[in-house]
Backbone bond lengths (Angstrom), bond angles and torsions (degrees), N, CA, C in turn:
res aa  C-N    CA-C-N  psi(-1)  N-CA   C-N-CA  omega(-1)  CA-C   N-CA-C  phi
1 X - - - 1.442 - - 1.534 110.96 -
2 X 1.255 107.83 -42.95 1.623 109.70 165.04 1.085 107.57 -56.69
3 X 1.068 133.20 -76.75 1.777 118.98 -154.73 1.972 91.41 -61.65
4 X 0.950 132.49 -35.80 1.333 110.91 -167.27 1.957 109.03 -65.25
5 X 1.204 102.89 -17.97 1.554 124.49 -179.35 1.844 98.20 -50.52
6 X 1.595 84.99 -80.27 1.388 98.74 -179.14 1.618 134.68 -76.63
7 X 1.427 104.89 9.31 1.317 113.15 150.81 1.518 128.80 -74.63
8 X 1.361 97.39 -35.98 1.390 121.18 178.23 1.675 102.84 -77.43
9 X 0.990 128.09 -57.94 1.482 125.15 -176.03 1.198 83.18 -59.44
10 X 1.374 154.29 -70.78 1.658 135.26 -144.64 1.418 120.10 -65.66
11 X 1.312 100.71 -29.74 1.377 110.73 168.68 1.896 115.72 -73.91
12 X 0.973 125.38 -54.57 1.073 111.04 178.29 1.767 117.97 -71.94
13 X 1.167 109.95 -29.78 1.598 94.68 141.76 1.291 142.83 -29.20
14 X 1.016 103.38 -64.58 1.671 128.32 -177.19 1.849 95.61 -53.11
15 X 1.362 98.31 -67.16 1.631 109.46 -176.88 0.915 104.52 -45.27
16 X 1.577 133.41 -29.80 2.076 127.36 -144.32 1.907 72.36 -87.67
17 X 1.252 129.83 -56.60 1.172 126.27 -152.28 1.517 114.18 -83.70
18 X 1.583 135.11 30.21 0.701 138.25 -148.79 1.740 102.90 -106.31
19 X 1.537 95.97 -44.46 1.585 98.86 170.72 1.525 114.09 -93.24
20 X 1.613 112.52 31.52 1.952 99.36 174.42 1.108 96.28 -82.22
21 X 1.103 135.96 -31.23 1.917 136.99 -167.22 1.076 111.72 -103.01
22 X 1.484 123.02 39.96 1.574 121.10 -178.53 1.644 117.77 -89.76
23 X 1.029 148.86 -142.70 1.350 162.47 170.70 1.622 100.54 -66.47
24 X 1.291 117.30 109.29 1.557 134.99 -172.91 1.999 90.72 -98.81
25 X 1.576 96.23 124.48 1.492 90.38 160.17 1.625 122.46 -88.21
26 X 1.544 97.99 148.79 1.298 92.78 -162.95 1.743 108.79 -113.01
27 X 1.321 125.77 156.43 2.060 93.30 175.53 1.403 100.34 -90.32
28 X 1.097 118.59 166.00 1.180 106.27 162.56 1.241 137.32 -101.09
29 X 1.387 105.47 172.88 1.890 126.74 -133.17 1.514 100.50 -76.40
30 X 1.405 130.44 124.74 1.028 118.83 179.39 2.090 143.44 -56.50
31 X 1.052 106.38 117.77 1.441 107.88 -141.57 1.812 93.54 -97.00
32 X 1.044 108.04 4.15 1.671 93.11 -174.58 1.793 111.16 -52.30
33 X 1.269 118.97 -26.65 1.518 113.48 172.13 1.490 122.27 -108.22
34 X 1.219 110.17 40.78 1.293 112.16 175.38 1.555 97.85 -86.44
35 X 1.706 85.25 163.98 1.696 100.65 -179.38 1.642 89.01 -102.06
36 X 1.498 98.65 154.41 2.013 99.17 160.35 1.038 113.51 -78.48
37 X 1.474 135.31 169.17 1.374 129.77 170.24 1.329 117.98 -83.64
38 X 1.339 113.40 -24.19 1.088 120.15 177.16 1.516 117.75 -148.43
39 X 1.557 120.40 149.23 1.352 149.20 -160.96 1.598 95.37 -63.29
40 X 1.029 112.15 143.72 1.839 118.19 167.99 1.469 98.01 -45.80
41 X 1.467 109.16 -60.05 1.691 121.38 -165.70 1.336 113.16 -63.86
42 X 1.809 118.48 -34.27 1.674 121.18 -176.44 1.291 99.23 84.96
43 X 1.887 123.99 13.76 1.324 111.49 157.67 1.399 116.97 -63.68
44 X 1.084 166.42 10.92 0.829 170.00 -111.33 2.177 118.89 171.73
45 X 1.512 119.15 -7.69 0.977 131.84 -168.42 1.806 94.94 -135.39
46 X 1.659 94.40 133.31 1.297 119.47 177.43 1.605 119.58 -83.40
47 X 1.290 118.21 128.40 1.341 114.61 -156.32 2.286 125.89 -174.13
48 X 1.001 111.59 139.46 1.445 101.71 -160.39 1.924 86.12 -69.09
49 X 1.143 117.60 137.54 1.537 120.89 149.97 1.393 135.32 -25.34
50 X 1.351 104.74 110.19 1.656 97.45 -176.24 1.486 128.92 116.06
51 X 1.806 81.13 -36.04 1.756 107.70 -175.98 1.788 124.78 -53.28
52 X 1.351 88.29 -79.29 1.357 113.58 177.08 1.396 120.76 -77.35
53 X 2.023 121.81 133.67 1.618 101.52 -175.28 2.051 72.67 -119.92
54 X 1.449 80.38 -165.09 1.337 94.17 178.95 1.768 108.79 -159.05
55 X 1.333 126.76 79.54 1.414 137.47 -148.82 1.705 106.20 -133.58
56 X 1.224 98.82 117.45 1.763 120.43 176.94 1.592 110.85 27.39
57 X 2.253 91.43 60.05 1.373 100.94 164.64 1.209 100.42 91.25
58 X 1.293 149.88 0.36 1.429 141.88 -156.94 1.457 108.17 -141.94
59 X 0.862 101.49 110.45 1.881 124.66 168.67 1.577 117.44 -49.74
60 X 0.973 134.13 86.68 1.543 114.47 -171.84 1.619 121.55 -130.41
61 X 1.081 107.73 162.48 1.997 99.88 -160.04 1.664 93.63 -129.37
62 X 0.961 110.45 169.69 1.489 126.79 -174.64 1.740 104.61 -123.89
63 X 1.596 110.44 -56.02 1.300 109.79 175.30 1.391 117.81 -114.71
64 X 1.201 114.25 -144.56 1.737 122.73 -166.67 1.169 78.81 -110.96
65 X 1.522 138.08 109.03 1.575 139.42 165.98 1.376 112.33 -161.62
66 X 1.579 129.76 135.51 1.152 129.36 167.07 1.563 118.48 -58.96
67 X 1.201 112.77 157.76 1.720 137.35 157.96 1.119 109.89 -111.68
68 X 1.510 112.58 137.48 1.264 103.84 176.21 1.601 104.86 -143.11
69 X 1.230 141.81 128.32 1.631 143.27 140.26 1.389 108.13 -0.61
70 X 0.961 109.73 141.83 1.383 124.82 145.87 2.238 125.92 -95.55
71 X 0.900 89.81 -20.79 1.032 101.38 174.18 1.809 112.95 -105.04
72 X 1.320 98.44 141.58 1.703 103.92 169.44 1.793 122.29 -87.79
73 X 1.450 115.63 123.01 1.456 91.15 170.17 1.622 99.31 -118.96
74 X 1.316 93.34 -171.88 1.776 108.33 169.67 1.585 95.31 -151.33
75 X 1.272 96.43 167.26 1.687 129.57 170.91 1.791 87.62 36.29
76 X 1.543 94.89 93.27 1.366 96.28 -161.63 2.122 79.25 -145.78
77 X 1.391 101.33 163.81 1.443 110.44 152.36 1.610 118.96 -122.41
78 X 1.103 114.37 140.57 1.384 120.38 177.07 1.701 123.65 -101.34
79 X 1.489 102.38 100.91 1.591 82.97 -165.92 1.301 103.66 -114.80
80 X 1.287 151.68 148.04 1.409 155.34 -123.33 1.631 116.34 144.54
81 X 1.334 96.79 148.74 1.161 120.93 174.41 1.254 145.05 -125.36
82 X 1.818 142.21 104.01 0.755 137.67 -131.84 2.069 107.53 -87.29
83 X 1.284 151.90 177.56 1.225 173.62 172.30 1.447 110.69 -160.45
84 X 1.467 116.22 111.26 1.345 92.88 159.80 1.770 80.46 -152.84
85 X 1.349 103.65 173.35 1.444 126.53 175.39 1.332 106.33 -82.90
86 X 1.603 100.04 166.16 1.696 89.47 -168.65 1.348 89.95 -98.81
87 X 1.787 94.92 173.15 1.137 135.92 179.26 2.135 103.72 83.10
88 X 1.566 107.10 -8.71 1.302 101.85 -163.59 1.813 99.84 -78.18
89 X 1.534 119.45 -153.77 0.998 129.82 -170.85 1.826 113.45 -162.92
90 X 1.615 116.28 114.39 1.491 113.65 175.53 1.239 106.39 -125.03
91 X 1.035 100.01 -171.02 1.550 102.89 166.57 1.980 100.36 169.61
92 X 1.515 96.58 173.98 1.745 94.78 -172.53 1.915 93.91 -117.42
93 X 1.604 102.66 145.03 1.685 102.44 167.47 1.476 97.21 -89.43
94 X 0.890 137.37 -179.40 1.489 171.10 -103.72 1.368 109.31 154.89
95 X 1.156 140.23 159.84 1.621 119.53 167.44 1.314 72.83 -175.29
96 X 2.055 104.94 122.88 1.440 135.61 -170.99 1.282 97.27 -125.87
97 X 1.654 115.16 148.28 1.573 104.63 167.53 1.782 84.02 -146.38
């Protein structure tokens, strides 16, 4: 009966401490010298013609087509914001090597 005691207390231990190390909020990172990713114009962003606009701050697509940089970064933050209509589907690549 003892050890079943303290099996049980170890376990719910374990569990009580399960969410102390969860998702820490963080503020965010100061951005006054960030670069944009991309040019007002999209000289600078890879892309089929026509596709992609880029209008008072707002990223916007016409079809199902990638954007892409021209430039490479690292140890970078990505901060963004999604719009989409419902039922649709986005998402961002990443590209790690």
């Amino acid at each position: 009966m003892k050890t079943i005691f303290v099996a049980i207390f170890s376990m719910g231990l374990a569990v009580s401490d399960c969410g102390a190390n969860g998702p820490q909020s963080t503020a965010h990172p100061d951005s006054r010298h960030w670069e944009t990713l991309f040019a007002p114009d999209l000289s600078d962003a890879v892309f089929p013609s026509g596709v992609w606009s880029f209008t008072d701050g707002v990223l916007t697509v016409t079809q199902d087509e990638c954007i892409w940089t021209e430039k490479e970064y690292d140890n970078f933050v990505l901060d963004l914001e999604f719009k989409t209509a419902k039922g649709t589907n986005s998402g961002v690549i990443v590209y790690g090597t």
